[in-house]
N, C-alpha and C positions, 0 to 999 in steps of 0.2 A: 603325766610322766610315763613313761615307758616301761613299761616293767621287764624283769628275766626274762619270764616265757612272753614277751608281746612277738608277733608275727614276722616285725622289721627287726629285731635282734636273731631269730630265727634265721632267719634270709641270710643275715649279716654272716653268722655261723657256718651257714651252708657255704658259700660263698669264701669264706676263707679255708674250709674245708676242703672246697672243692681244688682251689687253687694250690694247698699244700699237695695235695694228693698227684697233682697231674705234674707239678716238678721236682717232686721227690724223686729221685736217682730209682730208690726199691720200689716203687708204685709202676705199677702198671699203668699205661697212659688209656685211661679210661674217661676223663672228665666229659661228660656229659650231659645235656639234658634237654627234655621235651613237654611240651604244653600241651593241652587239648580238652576233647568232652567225654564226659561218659553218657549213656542214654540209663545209669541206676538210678540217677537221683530223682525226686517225687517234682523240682521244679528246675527250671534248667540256670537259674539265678546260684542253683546249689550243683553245677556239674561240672566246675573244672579241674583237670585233675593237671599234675605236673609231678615229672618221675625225672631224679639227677641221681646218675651214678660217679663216684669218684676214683672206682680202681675194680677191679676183681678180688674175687676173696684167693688166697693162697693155697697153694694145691695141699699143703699139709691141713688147712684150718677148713678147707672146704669139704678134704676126707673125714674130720673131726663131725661139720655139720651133718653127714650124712650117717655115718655110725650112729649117732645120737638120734637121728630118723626114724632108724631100723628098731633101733630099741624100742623108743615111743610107738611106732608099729606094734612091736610086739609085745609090750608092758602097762599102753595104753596111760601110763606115767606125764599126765598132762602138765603137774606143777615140775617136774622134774626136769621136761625136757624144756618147757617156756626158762628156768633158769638158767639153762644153760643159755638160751637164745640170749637171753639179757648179757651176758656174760662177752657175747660175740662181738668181735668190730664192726662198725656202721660203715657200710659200704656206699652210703646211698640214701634217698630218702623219697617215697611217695608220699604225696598230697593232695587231697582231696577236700572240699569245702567246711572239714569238721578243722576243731580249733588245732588239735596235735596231727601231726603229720605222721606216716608208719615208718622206721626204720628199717632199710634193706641189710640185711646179715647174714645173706649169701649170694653171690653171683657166679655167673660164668657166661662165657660168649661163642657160641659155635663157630667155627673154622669153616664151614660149609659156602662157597660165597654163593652158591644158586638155592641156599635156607638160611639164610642169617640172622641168627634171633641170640637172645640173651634169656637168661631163666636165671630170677630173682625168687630168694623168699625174704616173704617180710615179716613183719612184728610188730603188734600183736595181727590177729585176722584182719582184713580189708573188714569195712562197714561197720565196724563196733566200734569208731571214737564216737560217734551221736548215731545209733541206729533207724532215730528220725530219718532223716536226712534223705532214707533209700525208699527205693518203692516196695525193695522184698527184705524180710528179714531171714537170714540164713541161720538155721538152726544146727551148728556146728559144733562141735566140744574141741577139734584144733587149735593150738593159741598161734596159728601164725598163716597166711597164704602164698603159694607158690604160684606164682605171674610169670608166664611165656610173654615178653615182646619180641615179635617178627617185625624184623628192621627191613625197610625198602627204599634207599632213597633217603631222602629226609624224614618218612612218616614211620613212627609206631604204632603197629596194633595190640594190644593188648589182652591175656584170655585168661582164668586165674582157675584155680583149685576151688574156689567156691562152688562149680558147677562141673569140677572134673577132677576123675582119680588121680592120685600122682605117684611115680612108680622112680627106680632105681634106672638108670639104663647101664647098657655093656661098659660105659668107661666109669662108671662107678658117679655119675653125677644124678642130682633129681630133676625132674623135669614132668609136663603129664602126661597124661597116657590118651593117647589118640589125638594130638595136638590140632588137628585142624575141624575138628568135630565141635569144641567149646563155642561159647557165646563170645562173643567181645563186648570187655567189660568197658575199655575206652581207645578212639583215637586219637594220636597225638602225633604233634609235627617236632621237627629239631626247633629245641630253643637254643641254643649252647652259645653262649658266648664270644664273640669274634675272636677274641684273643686266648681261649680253651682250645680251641680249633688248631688242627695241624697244617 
């Protein structure tokens, strides 16, 4: 028997998620999503990862996540600011080989069309559902990571806060700091659905 948390009720969720969110009149038509590997995991049976976004976060809720940033910057308030995270709407969801998937709970997508990336944070830190699973363990106190995907085409790359600072930029959003410096944490192709598509 299938339980709550099994993986195809999971799916099932995402999936009607996804679909409320992209013909919602107030959503932003964001429904997307991508498959691929990461080169973190210790065996490559353990590397796939899969990133769906359902909308962007709101320019009021997205100010909210970054004020609550600044603070945790400077209050170092770790239970304080992971509450509020909890608190935030699920924009999205990355997946990687461990049993729960990370919640994405802030987006945004650059206007740039010659840089066109998107900057997610998630919840909790990448690599801490089975820290097995990776080949490094990251010794972080953050309860959450901040993922640049650089979009080209149908392919995402992906580069995250576990191995780079993440800073404020001029329009008031976070993002990291020397973006093309990071590692890439995984590649990923469009998976999106034919009928998500515009």
């Amino acid at each position: 028997m299938l339980g709550k948390h099994s993986p195809w009720c999971a799916g099932r969720a995402l999936l009607i998620g996804a679909v409320l969110a992209w013909s919602a009149p107030s959503a932003m038509a964001a429904a997307a999503s991508w498959k691929g590997q990461t080169q973190e995991a210790k065996i490559s049976s353990d590397a796939e990862v899969k990133l769906s976004i359902m909308g962007y976060s709101e320019p009021d809720k997205a100010k909210a996540v970054v004020t609550h940033y600044q603070q945790y910057i400077a209050n170092h308030n770790v239970e304080e600011f992971e509450k509020f995270l909890q608190q935030q709407e699920t924009k999205g969801y990355l997946f990687t080989n461990e049993a729960v998937g990370y919640s994405v709970k802030y987006v945004w997508q650059s206007e740039d069309k010659l840089n066109k990336r998107m900057v997610l944070l998630v919840w909790p830190a990448l690599l801490t559902r089975n820290p097995y699973l990776w080949k490094y363990q990251y010794q972080r106190a953050q309860p959450f990571t901040v993922v640049e995907v650089k979009l080209a085409g149908d392919e995402a790359v992906l580069t995250t806060s576990l191995d780079m600072p993440v800073e404020v930029n001029a329009q008031g959003q976070l993002q990291l700091h020397d973006t093309g410096k990071g590692s890439v944490f995984a590649r990923l192709k469009d998976d999106t659905p034919y009928y998500l598509k515009n």
